[in-house]
C-alpha positions in Angstrom: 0.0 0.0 0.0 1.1 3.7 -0.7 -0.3 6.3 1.3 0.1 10.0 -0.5 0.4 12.7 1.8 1.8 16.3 3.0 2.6 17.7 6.0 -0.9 19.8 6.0 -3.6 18.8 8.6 -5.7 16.0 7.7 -2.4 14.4 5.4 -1.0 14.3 8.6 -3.6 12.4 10.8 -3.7 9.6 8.2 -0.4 9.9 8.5 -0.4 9.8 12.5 -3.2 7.4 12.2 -0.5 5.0 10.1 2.0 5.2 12.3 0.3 5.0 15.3 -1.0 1.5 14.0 1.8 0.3 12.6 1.0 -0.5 9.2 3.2 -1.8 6.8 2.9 1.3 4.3 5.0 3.2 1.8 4.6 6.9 2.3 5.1 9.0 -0.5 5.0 12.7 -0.2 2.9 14.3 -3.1 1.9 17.5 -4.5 -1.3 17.2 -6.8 -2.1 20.2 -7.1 0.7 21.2 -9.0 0.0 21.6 -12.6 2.2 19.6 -14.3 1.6 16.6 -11.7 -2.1 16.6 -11.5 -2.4 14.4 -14.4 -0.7 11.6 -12.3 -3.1 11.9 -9.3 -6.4 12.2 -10.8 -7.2 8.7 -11.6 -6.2 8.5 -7.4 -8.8 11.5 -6.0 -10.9 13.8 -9.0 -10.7 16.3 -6.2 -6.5 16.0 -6.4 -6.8 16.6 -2.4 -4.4 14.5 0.1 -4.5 12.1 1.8 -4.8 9.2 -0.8 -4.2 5.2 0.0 -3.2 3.9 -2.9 -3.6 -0.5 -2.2 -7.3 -1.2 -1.3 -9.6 -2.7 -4.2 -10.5 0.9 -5.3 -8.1 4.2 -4.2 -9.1 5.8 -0.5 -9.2 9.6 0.0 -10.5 11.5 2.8 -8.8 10.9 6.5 -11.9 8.9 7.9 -12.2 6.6 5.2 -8.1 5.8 5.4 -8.2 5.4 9.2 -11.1 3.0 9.0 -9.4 0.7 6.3 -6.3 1.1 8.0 -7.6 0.0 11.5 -9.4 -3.1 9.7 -6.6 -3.8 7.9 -4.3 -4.5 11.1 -7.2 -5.5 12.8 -7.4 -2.9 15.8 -10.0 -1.3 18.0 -9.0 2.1 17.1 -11.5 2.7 14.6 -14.2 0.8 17.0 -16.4 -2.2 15.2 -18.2 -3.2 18.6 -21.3 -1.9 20.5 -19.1 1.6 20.7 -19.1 2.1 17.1 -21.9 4.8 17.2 -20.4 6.6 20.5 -17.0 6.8 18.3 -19.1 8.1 15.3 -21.0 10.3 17.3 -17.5 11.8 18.1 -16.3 12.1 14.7 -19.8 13.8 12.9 -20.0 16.5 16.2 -16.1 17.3 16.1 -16.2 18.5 12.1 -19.1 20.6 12.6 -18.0 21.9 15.9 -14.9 21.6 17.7 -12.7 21.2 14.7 -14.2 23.5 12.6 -14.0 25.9 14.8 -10.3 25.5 14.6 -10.1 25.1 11.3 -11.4 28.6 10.8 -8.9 29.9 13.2 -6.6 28.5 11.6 -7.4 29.0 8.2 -7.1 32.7 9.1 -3.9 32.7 11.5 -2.2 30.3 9.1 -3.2 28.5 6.2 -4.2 32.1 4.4 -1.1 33.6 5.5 1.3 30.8 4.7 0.0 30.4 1.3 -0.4 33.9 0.4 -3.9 33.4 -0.6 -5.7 36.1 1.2 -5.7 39.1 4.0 -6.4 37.9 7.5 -9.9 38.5 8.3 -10.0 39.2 12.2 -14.3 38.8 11.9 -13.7 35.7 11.1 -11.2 34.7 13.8 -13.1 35.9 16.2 -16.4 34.0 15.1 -14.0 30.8 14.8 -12.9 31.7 18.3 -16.3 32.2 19.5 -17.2 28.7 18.4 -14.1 27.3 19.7 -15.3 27.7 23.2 -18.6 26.2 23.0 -17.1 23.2 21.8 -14.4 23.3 24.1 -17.0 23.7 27.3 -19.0 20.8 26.0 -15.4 18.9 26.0 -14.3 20.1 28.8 -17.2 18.8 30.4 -16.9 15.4 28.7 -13.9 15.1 29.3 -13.1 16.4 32.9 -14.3 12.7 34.4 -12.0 10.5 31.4 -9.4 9.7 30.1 -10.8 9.3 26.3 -13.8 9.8 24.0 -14.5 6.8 24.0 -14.3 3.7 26.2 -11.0 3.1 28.1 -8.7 3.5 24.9 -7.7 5.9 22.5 -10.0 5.8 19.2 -9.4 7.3 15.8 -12.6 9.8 17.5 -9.7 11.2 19.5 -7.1 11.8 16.7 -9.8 13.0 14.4 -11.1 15.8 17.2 -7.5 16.7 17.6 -6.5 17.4 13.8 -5.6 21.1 14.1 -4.0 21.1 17.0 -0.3 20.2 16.1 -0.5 23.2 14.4 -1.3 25.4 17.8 1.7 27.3 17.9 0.7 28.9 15.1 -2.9 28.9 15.2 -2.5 30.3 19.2 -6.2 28.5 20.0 -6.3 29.1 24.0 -6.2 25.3 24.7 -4.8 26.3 28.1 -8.3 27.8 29.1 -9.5 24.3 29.7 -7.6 21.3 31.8 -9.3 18.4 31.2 -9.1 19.4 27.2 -5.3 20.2 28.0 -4.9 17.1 29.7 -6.8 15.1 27.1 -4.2 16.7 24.6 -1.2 16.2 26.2 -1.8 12.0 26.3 -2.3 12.2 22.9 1.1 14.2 22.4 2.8 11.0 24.3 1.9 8.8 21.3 5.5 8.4 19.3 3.0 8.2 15.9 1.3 10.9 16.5 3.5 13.3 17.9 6.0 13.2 14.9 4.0 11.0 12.2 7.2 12.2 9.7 10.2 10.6 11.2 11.8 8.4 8.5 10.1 10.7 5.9 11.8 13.1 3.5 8.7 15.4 3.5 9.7 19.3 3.2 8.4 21.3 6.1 5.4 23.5 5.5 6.2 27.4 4.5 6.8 29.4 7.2 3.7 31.4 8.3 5.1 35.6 8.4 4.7 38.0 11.6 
């Protein structure tokens, strides 16, 4: 198997999700947007967006997808097939229209517009990603102040997937801090080896700096 992939955000939780596992799969850094090299990626994704996992029957994009193939393939309780399955889903479905949208937009703003030179920083829009940010992070905090994990006793891809923008923190400066329980939540994630670093071993370039 060949999983595509950049050092963006959800690239790299397939990525972490991978590694994490520890799946027997070639990682090849790729660019498909490019012009000249979108040729070679559309028969992969028609939206020539990362990640791709080049190996099953038919090509995998989007993060979930990968990490659910990938946990099956190894045959793990990470991406949960038992009576937790719909907690886990739950999880995943509230996180990208809450709590990691909200940080997308902050970061979409505070970085990905910036680094990319494709747009002025709109500080409305920060502030309305910000505003959302704590909502979610209350209802998590909440959640979370009496466990360890999402879900069950174990880590679950629902964890990695609510966590996708926040490797990217220093940057994005979302006020994590504000919360314990979330902070604490965080910080056992950040002690997983594969998710901490997902690129060790990889010749990946970094990611353009983002300016003052």
């Amino acid at each position: 198997m060949k999983l595509y992939f950049s050092r963006n955000p959800n690239p790299r939780l397939a990525v972490a999700v991978a590694k994490y596992l520890g799946v027997d799969v070639e990682l090849e850094f790729a660019a498909p947007q490019i012009p000249n090299r979108s040729k070679d990626y559309l028969h992969l994704n028609p939206n020539l967006l990362l990640p791709i996992l080049d190996g099953p029957p038919r090509p995998l994009w989007e993060a979930d997808a990968i990490a659910c193939y990938l946990s099956r393939h190894v045959g793990s309780q990470f991406w949960r097939t038992d009576a937790d399955e719909p907690e886990m889903i739950r999880w995943i479905s509230w996180g990208k229209e809450n709590f990691v949208k909200a940080c997308d937009t902050v970061h979409w703003e505070r970085v990905t517009k910036l680094r990319y030179g494709i747009g002025a920083y709109d500080e409305e829009a920060a502030q309305e990603g910000l505003k959302q940010f704590h909502i979610a992070a209350h209802l998590l905090e909440a959640e979370l102040k009496d466990r360890h994990w999402l879900v069950g006793d174990a880590v679950s891809y629902a964890d990695f997937r609510m966590c996708t923008f926040l490797p990217f923190n220093d940057v994005a400066r979302l006020p994590i801090d504000d919360y314990p329980a979330l902070s604490r939540w965080y910080g056992q994630i950040e002690d997983l080896d594969g998710w901490r670093d997902p690129f060790v071993g990889t010749s990946a370039p970094h990611l353009p700096p983002v300016p003052n």
